[in-house]
C-alpha positions in Angstrom: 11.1 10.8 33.9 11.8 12.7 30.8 10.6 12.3 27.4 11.7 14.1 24.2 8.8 14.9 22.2 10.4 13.1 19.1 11.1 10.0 20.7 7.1 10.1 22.6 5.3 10.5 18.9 7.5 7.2 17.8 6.4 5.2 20.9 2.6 6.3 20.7 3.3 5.5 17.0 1.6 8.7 15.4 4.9 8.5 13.4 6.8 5.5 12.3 10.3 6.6 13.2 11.8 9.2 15.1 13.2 11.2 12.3 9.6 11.3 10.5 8.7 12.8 14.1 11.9 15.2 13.9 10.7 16.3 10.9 7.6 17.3 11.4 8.0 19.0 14.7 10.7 21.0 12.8 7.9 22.0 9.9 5.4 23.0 12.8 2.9 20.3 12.4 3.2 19.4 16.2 1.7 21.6 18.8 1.8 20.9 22.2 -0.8 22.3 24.9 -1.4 24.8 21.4 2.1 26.0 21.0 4.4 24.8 18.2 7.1 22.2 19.6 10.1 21.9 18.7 11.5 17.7 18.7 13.8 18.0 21.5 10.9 19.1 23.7 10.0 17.8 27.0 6.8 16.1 27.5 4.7 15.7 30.7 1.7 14.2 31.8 -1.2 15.2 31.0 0.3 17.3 28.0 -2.0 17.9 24.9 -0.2 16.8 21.4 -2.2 17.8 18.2 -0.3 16.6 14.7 -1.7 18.1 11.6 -1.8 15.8 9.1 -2.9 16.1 5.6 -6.5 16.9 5.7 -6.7 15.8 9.6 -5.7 17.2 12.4 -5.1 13.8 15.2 -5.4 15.1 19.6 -3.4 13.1 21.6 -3.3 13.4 25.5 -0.6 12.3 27.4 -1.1 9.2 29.8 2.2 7.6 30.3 5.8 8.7 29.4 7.9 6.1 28.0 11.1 6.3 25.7 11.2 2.8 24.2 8.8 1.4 21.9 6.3 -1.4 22.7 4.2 -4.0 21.0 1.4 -2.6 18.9 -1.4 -3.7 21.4 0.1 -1.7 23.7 1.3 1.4 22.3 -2.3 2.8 22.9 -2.1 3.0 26.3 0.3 5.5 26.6 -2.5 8.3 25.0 -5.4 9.3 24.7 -7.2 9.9 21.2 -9.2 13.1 21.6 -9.3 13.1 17.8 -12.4 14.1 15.6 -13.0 10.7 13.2 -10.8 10.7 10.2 -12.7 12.2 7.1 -13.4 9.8 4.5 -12.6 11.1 1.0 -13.3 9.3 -2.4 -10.9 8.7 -5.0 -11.4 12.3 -6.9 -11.5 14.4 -3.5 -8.0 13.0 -2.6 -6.6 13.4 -6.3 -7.7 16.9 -5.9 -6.6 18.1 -2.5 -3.1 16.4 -3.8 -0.2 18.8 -5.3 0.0 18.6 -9.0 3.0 16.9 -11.0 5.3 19.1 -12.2 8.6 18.7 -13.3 11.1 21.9 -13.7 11.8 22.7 -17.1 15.1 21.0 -18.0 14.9 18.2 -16.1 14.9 15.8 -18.3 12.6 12.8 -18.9 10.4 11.5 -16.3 11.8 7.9 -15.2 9.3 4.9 -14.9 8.2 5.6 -11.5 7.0 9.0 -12.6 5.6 7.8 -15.7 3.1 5.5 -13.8 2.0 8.1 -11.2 1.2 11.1 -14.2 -0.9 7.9 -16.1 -2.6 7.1 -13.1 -3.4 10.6 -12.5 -4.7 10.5 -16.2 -6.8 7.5 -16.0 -8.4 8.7 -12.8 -9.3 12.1 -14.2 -10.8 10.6 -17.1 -13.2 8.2 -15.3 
């Protein structure tokens, strides 16, 4: 059986859809057996997946190809988690690692959404 890369990450739910997968194979966050993958690759058995993520890189070893999705419970049985344990950051660590507001000059006035993320960002630098 064959498996598109893409459509593996979805199932073993690293990724909540397919296109989130697409997307990040396409940015180079997905290396398989330590080369850069492309989405519409072709998985086997056995085949080493690492997915950088923000400040975490997550191993996953290939155990069973499927194309569909399954329950939660049993979407872990088709890897295996080689990962290191997630680092655990405190509120000013992840504030800092995170890329500063900025809006392009001309823009014009920062709608309600972005108004509560920059005071947020405020509050929590202050404290």
């Amino acid at each position: 059986m064959k498996v598109r890369l893409d459509k593996w990450l979805q199932v073993a739910r690293a990724f909540k859809t397919r296109s989130q997968a697409t997307r990040a194979c396409s940015l180079g966050r997905v290396r398989v057996n330590g080369y850069p993958a492309k989405p519409h690759r072709t998985l086997a058995l056995e085949d080493t997946v690492e997915i950088d993520l923000r400040d975490w890189t997550r191993v996953l070893v290939v155990k069973e190809l499927r194309d569909k999705t399954l329950p939660k419970a049993q979407a872990a049985r088709v890897f295996e988690d080689l990962s290191p344990p997630k680092p655990q950051l405190d509120r000013f660590e992840r504030l800092a690692k995170a890329p500063p507001a900025r809006r392009e000059r001309g823009t014009g006035r920062p709608c309600k959404r972005d108004r509560r993320v920059m005071e947020k960002f405020r509050d929590e630098a202050e404290s």
